[in-house]
DSSP file (Angstrom, degrees, kcal/mol; ACC not computed):
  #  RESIDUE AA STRUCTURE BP1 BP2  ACC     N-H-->O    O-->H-N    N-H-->O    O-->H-N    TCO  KAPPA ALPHA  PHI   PSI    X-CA   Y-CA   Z-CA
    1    1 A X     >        0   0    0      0, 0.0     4,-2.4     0, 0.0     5,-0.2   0.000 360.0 360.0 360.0 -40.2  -13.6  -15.6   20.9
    2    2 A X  H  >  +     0   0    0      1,-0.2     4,-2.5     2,-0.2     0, 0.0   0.981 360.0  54.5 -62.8 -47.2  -13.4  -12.0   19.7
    3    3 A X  H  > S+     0   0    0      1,-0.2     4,-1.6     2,-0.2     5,-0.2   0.872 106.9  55.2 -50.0 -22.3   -9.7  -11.4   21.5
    4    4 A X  H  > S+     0   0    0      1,-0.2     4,-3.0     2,-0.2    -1,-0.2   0.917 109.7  51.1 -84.7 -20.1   -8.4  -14.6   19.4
    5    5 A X  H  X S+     0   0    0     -4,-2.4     4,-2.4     1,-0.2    -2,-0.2   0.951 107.8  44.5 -70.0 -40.0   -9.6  -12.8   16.7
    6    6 A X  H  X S+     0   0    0     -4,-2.5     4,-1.2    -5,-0.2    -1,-0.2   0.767 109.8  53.5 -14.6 -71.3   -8.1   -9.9   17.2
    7    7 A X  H  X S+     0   0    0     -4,-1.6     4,-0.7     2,-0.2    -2,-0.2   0.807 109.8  56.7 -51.1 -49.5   -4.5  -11.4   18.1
    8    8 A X  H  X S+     0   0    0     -4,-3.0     4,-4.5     2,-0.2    -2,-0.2   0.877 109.6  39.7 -70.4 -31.8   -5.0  -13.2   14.9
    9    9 A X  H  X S+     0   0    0     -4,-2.4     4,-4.5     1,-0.2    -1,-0.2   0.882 110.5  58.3 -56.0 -37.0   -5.4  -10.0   12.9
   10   10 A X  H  X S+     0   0    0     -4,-1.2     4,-1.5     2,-0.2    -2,-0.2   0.658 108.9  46.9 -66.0 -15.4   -2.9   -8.2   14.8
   11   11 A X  H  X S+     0   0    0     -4,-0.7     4,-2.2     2,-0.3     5,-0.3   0.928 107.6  52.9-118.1 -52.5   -0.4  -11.0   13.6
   12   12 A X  H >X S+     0   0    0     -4,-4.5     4,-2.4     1,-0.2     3,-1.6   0.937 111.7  50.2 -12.4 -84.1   -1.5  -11.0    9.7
   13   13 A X  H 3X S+     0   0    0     -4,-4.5     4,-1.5     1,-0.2    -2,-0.3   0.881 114.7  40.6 -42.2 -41.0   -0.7   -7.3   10.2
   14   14 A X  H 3X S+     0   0    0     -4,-1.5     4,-2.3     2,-0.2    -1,-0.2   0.929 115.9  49.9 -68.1 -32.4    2.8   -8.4   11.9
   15   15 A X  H << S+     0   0    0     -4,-2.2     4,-0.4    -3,-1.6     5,-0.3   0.956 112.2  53.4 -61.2 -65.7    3.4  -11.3    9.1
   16   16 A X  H >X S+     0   0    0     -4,-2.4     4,-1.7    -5,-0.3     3,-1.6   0.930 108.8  51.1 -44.3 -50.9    2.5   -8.5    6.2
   17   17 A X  H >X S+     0   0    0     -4,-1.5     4,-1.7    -5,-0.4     3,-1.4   0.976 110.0  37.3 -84.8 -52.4    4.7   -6.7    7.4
   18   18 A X  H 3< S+     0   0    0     -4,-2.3    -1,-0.3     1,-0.2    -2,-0.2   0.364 118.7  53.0 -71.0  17.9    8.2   -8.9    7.8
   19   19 A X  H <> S+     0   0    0     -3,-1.6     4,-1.5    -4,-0.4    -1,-0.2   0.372 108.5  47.7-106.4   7.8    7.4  -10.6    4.6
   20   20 A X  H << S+     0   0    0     -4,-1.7    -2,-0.2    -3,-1.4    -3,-0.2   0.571 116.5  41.0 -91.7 -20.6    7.0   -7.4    2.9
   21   21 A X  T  < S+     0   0    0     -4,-1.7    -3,-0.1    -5,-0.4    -1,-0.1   0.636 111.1  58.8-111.3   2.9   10.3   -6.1    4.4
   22   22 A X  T >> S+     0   0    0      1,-0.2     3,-9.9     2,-0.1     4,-2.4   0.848 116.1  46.3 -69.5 -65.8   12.3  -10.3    3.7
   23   23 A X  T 3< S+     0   0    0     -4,-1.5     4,-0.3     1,-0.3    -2,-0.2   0.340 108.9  46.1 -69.1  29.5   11.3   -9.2    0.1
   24   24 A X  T 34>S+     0   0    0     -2,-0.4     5,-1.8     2,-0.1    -1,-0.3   0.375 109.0  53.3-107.6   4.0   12.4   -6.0    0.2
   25   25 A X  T X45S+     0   0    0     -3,-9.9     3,-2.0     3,-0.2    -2,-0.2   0.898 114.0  51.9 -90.4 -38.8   15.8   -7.0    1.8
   26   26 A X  T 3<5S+     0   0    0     -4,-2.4    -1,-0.2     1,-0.3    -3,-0.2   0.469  99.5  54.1 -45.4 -21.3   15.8   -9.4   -1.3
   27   27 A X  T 3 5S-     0   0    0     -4,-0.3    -1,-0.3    -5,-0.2    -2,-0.1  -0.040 113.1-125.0 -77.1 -11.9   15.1   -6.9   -4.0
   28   28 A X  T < 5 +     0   0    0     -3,-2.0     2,-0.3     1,-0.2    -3,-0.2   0.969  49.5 166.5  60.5  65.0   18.2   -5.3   -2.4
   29   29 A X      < -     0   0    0     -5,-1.8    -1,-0.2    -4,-0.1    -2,-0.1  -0.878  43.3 -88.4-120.0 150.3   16.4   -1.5   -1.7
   30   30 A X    >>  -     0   0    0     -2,-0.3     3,-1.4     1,-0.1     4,-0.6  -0.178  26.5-113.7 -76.4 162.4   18.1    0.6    0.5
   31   31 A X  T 34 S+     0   0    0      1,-0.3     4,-0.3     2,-0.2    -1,-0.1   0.604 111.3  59.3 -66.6 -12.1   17.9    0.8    4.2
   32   32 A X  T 34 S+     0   0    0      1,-0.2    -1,-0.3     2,-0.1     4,-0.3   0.947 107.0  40.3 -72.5 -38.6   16.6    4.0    4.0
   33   33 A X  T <> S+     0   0    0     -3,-1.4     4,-0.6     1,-0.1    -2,-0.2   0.390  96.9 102.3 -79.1 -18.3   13.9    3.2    2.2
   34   34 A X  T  < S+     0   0    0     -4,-0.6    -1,-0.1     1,-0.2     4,-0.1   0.612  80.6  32.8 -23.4 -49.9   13.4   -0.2    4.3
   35   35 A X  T  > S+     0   0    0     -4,-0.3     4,-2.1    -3,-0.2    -1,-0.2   0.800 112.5  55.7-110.8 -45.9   10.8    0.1    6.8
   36   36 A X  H  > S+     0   0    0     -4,-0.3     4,-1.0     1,-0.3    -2,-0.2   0.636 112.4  44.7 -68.9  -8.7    8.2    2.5    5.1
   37   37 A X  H  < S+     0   0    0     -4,-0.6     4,-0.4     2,-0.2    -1,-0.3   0.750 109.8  52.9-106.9  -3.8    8.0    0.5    2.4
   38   38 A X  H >> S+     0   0    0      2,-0.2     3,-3.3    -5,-0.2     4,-1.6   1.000 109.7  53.9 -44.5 -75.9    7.7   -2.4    4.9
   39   39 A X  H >X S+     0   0    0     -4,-2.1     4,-1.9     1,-0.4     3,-1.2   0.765  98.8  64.2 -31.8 -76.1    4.8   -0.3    6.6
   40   40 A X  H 3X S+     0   0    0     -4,-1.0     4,-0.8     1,-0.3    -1,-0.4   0.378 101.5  45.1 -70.9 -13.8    3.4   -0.2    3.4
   41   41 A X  H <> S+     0   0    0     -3,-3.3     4,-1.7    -4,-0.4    -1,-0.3   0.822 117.0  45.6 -45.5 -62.5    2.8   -4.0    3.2
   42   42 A X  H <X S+     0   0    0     -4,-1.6     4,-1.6    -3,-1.2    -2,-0.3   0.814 110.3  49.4 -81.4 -35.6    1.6   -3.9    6.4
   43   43 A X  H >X S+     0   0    0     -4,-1.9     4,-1.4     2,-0.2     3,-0.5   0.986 118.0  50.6 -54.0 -70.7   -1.1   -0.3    5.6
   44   44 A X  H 3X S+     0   0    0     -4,-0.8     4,-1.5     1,-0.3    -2,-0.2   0.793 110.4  43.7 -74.9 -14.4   -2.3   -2.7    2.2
   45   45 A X  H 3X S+     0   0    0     -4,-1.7     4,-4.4     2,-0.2     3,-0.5   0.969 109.0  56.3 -80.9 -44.4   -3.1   -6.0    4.1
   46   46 A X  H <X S+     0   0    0     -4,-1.6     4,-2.0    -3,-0.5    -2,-0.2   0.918 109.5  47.4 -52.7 -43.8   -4.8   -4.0    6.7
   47   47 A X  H  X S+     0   0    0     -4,-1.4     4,-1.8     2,-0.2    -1,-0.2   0.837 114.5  48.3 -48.1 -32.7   -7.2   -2.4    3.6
   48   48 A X  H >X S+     0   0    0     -4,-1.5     4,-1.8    -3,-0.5     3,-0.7   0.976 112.1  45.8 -75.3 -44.7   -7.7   -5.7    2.4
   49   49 A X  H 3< S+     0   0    0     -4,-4.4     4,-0.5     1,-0.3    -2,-0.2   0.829 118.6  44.8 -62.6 -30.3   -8.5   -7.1    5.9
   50   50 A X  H 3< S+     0   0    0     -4,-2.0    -1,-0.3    -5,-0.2     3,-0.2   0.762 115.8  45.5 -83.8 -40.0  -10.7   -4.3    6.5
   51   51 A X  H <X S+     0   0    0     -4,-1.8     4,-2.2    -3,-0.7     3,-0.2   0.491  95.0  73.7 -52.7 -38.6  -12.2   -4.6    3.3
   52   52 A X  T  < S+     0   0    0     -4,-1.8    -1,-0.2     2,-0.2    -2,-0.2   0.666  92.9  56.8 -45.6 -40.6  -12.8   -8.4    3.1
   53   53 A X  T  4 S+     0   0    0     -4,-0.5    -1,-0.2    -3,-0.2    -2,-0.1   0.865 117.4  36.8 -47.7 -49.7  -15.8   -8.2    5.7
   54   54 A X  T  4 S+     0   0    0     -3,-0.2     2,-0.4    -4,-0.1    -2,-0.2   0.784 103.9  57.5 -91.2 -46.9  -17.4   -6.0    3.5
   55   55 A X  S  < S-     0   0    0     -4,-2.2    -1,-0.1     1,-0.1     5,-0.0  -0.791  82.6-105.8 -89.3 119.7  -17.0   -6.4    0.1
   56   56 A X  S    S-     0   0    0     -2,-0.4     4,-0.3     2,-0.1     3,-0.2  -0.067  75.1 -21.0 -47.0 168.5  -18.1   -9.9   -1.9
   57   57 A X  S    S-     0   0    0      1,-0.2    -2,-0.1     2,-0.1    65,-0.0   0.238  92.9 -66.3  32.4-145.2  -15.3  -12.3   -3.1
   58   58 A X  S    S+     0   0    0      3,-0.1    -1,-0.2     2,-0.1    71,-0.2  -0.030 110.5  82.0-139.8  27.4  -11.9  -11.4   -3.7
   59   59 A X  S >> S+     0   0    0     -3,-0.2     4,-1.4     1,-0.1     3,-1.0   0.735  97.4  36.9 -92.6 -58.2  -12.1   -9.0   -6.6
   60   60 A X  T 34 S+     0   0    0     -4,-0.3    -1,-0.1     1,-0.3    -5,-0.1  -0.091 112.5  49.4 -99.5  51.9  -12.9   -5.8   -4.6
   61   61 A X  T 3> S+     0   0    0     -2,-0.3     4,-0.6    -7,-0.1    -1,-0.3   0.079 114.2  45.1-128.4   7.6  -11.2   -5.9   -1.6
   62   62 A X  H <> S+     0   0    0     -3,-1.0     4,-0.7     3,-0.1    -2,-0.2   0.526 112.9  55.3-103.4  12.3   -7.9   -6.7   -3.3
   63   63 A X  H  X S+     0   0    0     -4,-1.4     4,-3.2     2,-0.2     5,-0.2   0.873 111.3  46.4 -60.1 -60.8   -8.9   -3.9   -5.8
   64   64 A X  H  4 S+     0   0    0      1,-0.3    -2,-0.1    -5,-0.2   -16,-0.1   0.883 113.6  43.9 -25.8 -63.9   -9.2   -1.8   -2.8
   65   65 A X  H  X S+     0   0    0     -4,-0.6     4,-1.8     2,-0.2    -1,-0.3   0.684 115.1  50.6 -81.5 -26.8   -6.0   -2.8   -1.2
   66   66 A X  H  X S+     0   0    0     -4,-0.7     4,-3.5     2,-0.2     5,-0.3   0.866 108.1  48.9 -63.1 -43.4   -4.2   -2.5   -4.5
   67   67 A X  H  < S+     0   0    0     -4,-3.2     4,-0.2     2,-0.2    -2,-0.2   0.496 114.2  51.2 -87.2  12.1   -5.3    0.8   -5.3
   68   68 A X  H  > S+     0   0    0     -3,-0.2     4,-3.5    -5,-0.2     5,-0.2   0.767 109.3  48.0 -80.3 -75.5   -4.3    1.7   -1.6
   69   69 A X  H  X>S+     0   0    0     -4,-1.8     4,-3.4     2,-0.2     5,-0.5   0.980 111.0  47.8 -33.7 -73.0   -1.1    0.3   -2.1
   70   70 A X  H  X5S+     0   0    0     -4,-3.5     4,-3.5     1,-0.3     5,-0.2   0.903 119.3  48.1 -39.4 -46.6   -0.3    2.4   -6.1
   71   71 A X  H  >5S+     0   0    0     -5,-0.3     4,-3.9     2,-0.3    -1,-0.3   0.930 112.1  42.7 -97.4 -64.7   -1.6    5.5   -4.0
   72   72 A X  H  X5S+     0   0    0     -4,-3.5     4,-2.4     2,-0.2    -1,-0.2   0.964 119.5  47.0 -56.2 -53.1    0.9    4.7   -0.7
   73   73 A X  H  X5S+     0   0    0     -4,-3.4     4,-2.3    -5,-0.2    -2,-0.3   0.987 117.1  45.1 -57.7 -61.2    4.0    3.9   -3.5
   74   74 A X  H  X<S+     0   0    0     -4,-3.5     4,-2.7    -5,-0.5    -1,-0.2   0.899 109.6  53.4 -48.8 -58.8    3.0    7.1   -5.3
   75   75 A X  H  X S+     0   0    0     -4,-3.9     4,-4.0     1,-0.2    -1,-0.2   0.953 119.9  34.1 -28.3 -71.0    2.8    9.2   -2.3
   76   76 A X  H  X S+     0   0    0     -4,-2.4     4,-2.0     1,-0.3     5,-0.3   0.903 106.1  60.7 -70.6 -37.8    5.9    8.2   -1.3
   77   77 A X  H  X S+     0   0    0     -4,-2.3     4,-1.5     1,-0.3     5,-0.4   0.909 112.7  46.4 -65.1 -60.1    7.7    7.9   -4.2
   78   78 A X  H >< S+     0   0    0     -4,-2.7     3,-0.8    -5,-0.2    -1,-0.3   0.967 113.7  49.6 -41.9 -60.6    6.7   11.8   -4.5
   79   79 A X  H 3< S+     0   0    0     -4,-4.0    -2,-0.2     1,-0.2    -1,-0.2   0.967 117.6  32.4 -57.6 -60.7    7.7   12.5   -1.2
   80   80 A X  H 3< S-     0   0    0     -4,-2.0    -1,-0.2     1,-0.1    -2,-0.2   0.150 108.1-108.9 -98.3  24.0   11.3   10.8   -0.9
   81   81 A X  S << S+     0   0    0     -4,-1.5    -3,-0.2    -3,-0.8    -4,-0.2   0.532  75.2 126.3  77.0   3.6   12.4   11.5   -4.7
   82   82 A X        -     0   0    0     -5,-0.4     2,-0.7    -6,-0.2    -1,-0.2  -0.111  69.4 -90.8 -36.0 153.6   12.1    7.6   -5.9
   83   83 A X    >   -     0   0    0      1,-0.1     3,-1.7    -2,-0.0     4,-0.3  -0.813  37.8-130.4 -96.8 150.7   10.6    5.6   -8.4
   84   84 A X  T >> S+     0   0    0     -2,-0.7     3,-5.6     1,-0.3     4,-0.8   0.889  99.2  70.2 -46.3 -60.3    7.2    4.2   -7.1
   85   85 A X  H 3> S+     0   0    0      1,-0.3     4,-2.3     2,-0.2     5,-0.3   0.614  83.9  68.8 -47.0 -26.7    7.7    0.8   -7.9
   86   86 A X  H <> S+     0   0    0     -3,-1.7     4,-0.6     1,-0.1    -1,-0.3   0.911 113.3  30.5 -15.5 -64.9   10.2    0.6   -5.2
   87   87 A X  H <4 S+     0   0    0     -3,-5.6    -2,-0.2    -4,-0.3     4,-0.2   0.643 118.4  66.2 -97.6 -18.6    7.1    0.9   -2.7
   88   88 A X  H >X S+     0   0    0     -4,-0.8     4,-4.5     1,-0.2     3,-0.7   0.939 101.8  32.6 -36.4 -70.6    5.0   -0.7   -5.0
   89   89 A X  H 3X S+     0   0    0     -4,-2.3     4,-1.3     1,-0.2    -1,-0.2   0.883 116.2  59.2 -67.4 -24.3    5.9   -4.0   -5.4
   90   90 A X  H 3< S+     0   0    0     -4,-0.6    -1,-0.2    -5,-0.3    -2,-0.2   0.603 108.6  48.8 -69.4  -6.4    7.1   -4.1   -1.7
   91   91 A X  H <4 S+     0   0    0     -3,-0.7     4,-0.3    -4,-0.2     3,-0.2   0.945 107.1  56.3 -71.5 -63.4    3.4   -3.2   -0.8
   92   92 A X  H  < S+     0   0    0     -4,-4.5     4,-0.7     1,-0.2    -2,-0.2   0.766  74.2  90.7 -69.7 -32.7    1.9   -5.7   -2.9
   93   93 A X  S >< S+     0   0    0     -4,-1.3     3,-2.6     2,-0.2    -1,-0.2   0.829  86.4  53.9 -31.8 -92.6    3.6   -9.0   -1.7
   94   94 A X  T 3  S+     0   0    0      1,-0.3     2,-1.0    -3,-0.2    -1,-0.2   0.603 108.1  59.3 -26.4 -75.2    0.4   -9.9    1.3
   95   95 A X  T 3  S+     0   0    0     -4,-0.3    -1,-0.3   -54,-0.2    -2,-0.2   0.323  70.7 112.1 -54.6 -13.0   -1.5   -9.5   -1.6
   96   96 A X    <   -     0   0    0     -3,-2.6     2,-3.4    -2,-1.0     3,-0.3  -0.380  68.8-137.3 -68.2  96.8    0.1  -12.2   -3.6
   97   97 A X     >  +     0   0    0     -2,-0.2     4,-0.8     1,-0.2    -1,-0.1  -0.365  53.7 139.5 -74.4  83.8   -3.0  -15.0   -3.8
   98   98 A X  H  > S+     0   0    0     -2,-3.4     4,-1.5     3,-0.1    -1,-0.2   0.940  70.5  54.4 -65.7 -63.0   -0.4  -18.5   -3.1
   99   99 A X  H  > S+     0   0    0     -3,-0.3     4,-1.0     2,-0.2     5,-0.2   0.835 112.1  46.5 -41.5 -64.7   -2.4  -20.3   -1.0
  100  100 A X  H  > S+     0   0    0      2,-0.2     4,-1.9     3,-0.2     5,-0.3   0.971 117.4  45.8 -13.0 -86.9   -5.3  -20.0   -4.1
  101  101 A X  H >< S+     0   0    0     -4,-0.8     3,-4.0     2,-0.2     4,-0.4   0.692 113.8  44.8 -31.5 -95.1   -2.8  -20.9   -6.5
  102  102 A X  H >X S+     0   0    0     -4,-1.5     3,-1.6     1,-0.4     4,-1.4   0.562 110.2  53.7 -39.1 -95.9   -1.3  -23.7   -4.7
  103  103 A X  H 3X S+     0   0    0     -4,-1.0     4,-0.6     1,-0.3    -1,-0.4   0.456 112.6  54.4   7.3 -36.2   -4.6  -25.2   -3.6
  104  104 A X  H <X S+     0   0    0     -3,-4.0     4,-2.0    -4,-1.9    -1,-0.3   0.830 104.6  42.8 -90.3 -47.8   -5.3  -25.1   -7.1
  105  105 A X  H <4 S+     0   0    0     -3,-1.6     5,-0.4    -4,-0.4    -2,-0.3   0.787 109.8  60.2 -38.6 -65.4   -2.9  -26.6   -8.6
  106  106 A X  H  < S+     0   0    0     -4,-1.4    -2,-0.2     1,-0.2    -3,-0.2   0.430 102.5  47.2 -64.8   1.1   -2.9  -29.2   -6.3
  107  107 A X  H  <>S+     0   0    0     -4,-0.6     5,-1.5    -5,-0.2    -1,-0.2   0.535 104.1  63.2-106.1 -20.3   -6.0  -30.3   -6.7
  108  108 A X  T  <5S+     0   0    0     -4,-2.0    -2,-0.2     8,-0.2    -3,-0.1   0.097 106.3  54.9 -44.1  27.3   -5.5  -30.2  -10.6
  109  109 A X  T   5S+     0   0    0     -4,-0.1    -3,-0.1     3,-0.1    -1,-0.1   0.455 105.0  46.4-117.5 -53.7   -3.0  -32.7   -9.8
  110  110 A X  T   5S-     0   0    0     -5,-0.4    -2,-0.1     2,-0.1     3,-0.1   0.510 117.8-100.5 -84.2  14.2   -4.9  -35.0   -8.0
  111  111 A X  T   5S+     0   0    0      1,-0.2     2,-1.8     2,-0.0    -3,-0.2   0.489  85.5 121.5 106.4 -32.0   -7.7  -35.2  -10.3
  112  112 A X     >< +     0   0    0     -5,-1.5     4,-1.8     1,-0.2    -1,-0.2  -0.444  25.0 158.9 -88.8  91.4  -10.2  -32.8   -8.4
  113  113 A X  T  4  +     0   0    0     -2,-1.8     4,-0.4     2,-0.2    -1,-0.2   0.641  69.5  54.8-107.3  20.3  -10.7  -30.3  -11.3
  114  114 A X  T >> S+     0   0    0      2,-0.2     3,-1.8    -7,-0.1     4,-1.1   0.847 116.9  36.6 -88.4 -63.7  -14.1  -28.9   -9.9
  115  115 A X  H >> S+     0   0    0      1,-0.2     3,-1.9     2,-0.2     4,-1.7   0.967 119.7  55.7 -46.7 -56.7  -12.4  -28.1   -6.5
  116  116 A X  H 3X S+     0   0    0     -4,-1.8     4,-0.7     1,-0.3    -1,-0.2   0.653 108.5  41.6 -58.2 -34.6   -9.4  -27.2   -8.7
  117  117 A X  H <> S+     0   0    0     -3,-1.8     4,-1.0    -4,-0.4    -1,-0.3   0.670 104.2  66.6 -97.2  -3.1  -11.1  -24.6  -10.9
  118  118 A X  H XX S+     0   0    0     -3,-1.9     4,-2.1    -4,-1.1     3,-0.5   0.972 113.5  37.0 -72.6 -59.5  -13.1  -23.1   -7.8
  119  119 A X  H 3X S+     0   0    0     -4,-1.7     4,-2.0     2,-0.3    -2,-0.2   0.792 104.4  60.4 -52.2 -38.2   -9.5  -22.1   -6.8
  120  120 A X  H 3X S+     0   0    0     -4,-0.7     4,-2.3    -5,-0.5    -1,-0.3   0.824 109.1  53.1 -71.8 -19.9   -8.0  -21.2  -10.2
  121  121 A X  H <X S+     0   0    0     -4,-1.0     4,-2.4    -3,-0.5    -2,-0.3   0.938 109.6  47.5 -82.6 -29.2  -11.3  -18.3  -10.1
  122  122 A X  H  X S+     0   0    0     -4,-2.1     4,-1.4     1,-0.2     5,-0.2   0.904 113.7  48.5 -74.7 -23.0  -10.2  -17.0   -6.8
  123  123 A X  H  X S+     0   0    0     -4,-2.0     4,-1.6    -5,-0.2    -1,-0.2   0.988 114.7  41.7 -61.6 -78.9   -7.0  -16.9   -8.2
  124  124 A X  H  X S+     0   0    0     -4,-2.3     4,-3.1     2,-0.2     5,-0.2   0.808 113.6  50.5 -30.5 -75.0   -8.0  -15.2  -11.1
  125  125 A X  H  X S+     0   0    0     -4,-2.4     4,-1.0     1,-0.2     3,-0.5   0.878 112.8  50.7 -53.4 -79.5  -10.4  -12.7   -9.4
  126  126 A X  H  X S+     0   0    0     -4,-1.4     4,-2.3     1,-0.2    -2,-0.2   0.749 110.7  51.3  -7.0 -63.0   -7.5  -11.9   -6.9
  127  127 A X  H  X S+     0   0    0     -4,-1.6     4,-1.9     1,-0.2    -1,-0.2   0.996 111.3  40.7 -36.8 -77.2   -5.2  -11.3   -9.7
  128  128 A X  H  X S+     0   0    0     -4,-3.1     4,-1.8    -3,-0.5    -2,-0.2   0.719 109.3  61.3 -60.1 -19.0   -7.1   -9.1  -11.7
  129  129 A X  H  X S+     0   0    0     -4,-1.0     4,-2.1     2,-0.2     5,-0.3   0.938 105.5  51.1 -69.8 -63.5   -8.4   -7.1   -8.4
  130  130 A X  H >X S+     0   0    0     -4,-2.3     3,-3.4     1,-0.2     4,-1.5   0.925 116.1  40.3 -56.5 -75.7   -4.6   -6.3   -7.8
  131  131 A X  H 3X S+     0   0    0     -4,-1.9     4,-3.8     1,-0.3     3,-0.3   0.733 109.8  56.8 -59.4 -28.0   -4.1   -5.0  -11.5
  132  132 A X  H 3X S+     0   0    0     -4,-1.8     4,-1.0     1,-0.3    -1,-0.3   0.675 110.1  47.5 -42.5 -34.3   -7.1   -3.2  -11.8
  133  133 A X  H <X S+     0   0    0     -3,-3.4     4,-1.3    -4,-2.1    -1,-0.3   0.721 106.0  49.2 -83.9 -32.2   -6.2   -1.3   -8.9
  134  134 A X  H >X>S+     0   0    0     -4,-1.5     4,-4.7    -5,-0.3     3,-0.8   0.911 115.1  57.6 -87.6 -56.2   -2.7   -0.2   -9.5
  135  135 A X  H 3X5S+     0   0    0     -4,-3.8     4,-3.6     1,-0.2    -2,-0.2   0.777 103.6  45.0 -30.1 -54.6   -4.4    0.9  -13.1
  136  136 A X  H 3X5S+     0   0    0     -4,-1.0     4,-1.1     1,-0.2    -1,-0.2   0.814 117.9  42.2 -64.7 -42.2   -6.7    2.9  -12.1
  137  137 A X  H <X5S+     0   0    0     -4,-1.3     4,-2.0    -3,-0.8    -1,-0.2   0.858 116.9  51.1 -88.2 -31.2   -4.4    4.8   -9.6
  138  138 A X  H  <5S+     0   0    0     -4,-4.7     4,-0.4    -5,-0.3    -2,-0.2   0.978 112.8  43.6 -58.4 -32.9   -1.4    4.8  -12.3
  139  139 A X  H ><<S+     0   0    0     -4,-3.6     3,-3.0    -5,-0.5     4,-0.2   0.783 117.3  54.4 -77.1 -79.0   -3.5    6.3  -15.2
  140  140 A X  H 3X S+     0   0    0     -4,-1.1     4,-3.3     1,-0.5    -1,-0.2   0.349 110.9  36.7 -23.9 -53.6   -4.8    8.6  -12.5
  141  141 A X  T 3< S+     0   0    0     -4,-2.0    -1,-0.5     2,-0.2    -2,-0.2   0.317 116.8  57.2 -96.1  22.7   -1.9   10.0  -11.2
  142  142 A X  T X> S+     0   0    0     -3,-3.0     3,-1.7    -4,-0.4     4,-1.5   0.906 106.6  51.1 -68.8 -82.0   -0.4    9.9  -15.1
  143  143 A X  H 3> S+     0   0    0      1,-0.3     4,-2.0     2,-0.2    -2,-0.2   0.798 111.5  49.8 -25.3 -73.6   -3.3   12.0  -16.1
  144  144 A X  H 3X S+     0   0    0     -4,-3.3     4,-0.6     1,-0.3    -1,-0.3   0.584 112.6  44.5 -48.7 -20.1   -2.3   14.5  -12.9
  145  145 A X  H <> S+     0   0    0     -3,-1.7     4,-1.7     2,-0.2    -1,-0.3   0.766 114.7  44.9 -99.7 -43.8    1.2   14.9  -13.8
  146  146 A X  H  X S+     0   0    0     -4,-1.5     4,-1.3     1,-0.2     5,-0.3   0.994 112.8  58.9 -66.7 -27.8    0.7   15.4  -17.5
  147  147 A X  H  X S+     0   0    0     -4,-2.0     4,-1.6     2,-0.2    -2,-0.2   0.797 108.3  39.9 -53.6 -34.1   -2.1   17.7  -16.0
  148  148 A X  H >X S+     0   0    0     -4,-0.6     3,-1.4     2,-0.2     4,-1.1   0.997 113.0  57.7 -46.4 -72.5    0.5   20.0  -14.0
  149  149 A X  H >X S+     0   0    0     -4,-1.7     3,-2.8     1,-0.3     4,-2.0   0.727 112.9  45.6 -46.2 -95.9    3.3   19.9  -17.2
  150  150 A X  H 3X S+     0   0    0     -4,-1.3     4,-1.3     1,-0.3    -1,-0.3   0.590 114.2  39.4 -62.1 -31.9    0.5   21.3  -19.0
  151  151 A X  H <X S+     0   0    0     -4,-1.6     4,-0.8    -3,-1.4    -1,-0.3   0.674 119.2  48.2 -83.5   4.8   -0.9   24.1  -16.8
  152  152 A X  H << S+     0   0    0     -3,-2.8    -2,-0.2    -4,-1.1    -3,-0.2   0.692 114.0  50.5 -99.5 -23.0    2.9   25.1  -15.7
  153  153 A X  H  < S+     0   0    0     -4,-2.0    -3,-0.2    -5,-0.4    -2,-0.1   0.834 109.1  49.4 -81.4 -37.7    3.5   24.9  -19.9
  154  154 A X  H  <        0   0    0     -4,-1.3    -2,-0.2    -5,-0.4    -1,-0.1   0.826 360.0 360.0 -76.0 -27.1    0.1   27.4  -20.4
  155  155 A X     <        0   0    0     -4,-0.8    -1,-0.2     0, 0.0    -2,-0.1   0.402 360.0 360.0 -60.0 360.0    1.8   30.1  -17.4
């Protein structure tokens, strides 16, 4: 039972990662830039999965995995002379609660609006997780930069 679990992670991790790199052929980013930010789909679903065990609901482990993600975009973004959101948004895609949504929606459709709002919170907490996390790591590394600019201004 544990190897099909296993296989199954390992194929999330394969899934993150070629729908992180359909939308980035869709978003039209260059081929250089292609595959690490692919990888970087595939790095923030692994935090989440990793995180999910551990953490209650679905607020802090896509907080986790978001503020994994800002941190990975930023990183690179530094390294290869970009703007972050490039690696950002390509990052953030696994994270994208649909199934929630849909499920949610679809049972406000049918009537069910207990089931219906159970889904619209996971949605919700999922949502807010992700921005909460790319906040914390934007004002952070905002704070750092203006923090350079200002000792390199005091020299």
């Amino acid at each position: 039972m544990g190897e099909i679990a296993t296989w199954g992670k390992m194929l999330q991790l394969l899934m993150a990662f070629f729908g992180s790199a359909g939308f980035a052929i869709m978003f039209h980013l260059r081929r250089n830039f292609l595959m690490i930010a692919s990888f970087g789909g595939l790095l923030t679903w692994l935090v989440y999965l990793i995180c999910a065990p551990v953490m209650p609901g679905y607020f802090f482990p896509s907080l986790a995995a978001s503020a994994f993600g800002a941190l990975y975009a930023e990183v690179l973004a530094r390294w290869l002379k970009a703007p972050s959101t490039l690696f950002f948004i390509v990052a953030m895609i696994p994270l994208i609660p649909g199934s929630t949504l849909y499920y949610s929606m679809s049972c406000a459709v049918y009537g069910q609006l207990a089931q219906a709002s159970i889904y619209g919170l996971q949605t919700f907490q999922c949502a807010l997780g992700i921005g909460t996390g790319m906040s914390i790591v934007w004002a952070l590394c905002d704070f750092s930069r203006k923090m350079q600019a200002w000792w390199k201004e005091r020299e």
